[in-house]
C-alpha positions as CSV (number, residue, x, y, z in Angstrom):
1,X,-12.3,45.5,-4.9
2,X,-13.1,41.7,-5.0
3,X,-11.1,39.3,-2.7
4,X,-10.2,36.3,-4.8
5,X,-11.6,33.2,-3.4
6,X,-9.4,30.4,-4.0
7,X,-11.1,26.5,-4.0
8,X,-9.6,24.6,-1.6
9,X,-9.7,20.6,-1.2
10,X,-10.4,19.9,2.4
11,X,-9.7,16.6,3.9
12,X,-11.9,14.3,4.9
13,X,-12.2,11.8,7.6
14,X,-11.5,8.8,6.6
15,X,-12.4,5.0,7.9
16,X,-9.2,2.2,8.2
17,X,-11.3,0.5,5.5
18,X,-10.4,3.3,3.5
19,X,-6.7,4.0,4.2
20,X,-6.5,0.1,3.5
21,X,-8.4,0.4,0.1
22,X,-6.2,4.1,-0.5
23,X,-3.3,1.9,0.3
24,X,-4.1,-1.1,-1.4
25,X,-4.4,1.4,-4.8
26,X,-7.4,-1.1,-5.9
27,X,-10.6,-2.8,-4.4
28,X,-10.1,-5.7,-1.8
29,X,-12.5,-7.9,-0.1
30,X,-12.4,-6.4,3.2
31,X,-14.4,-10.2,4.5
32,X,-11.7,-12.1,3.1
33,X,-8.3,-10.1,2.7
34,X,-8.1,-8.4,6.0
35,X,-9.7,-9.2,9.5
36,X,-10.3,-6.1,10.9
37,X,-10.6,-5.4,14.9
38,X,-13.6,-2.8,15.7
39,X,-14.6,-1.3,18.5
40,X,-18.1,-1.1,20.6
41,X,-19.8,1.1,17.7
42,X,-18.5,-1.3,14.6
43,X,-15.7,0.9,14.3
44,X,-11.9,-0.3,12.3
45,X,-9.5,0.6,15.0
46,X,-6.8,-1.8,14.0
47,X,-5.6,-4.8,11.5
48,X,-5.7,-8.2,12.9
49,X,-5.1,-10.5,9.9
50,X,-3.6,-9.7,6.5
51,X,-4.0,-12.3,4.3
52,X,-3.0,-10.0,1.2
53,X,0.5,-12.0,-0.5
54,X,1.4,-9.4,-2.9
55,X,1.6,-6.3,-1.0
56,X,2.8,-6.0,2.8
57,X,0.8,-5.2,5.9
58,X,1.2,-1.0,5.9
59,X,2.3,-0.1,9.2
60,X,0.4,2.1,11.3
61,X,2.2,5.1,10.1
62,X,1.5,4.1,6.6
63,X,-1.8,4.2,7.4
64,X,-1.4,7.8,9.4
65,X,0.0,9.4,6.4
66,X,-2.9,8.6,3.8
67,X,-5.1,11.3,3.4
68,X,-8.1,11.7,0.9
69,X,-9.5,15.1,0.2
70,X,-12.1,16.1,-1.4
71,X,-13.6,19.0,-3.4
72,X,-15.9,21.5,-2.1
73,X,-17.0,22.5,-5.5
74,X,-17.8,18.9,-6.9
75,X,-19.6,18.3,-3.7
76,X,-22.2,21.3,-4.2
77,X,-22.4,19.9,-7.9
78,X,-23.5,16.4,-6.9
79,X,-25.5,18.0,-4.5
80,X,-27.1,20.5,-7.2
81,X,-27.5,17.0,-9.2
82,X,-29.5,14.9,-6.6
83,X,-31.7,17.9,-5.8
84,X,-32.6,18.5,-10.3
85,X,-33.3,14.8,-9.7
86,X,-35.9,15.1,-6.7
87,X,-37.5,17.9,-8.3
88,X,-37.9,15.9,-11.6
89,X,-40.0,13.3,-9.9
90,X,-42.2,16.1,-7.6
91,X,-44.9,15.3,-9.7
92,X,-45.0,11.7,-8.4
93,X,-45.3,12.4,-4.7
94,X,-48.9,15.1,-5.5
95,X,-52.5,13.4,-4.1
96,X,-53.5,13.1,-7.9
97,X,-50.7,12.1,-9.6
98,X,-51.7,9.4,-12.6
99,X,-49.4,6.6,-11.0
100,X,-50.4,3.2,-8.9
101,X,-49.9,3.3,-5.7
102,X,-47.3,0.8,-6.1
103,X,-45.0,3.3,-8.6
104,X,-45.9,5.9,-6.1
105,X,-44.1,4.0,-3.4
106,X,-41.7,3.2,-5.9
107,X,-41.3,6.8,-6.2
108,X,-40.8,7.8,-2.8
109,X,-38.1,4.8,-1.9
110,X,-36.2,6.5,-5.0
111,X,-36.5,10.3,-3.5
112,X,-35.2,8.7,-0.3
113,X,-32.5,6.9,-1.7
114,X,-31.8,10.3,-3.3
115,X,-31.7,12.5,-0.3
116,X,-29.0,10.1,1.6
117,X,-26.6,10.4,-1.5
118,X,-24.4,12.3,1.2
119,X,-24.5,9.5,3.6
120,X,-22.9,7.1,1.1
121,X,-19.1,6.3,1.9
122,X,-17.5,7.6,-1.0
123,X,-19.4,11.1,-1.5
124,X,-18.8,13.2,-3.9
125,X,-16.0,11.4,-5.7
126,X,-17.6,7.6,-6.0
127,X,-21.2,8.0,-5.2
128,X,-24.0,5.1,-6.6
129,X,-26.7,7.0,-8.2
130,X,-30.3,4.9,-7.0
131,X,-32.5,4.0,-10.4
132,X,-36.0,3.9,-11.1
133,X,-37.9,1.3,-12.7
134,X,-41.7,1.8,-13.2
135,X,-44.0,0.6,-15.9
């Protein structure tokens, strides 16, 4: 007998930046709109300024009660994605592969780019795929 594996969406730690952009419901200009206080490491540990007129400051429990969560299955499939498209481009990376040196580096910038997908703030849902442009 087979136990029946449900998927689950797990929450994910999430920056103020975020909450305020969750909040928002659209994109702001976190330089502009908001003046954020950080701490020692550059972190958002509380709103300063709010120079948004068409919505109000959320309150810090406002801020408590957003939640994003994400899914565990469309993370292993942008995951499967980046690593089709690093072994696509193998071939570029091999002592006597037909490209310049330049496209090679080219190459290998791209394949990095690739590899810190995960890194990027909005992974798996909102993720910037890098591009490649060689001659």
């Amino acid at each position: 007998m087979h136990k029946r594996m449900d998927v689950v969406a797990l929450e994910k730690k999430i920056t103020l930046e975020e909450k305020i952009v969750t909040y928002m419901g659209r994109h702001i200009n976190l330089w502009k709109d908001v003046k954020l206080l950080k701490d020692s490491n550059r972190v958002a540990i509380d709103i300063l300024e709010w120079n948004i007129t068409d919505k109000a400051k959320p309150t810090n429990d406002e801020l408590d009660s957003i939640k994003i969560f994400i899914n565990p299955s469309l993370e292993r499939a942008e995951r499967l994605r980046r690593d089709r498209l690093i072994a696509e481009t193998d071939w570029t990376q091999v002592e006597d592969s037909p490209l310049s040196l330049a496209d090679k580096e080219k190459y290998k910038e791209y394949r990095k780019m690739l590899r810190d997908i995960s890194k990027q703030e909005g992974f798996p849902s909102n993720i910037i795929w890098p591009k490649i442009e060689v001659k």
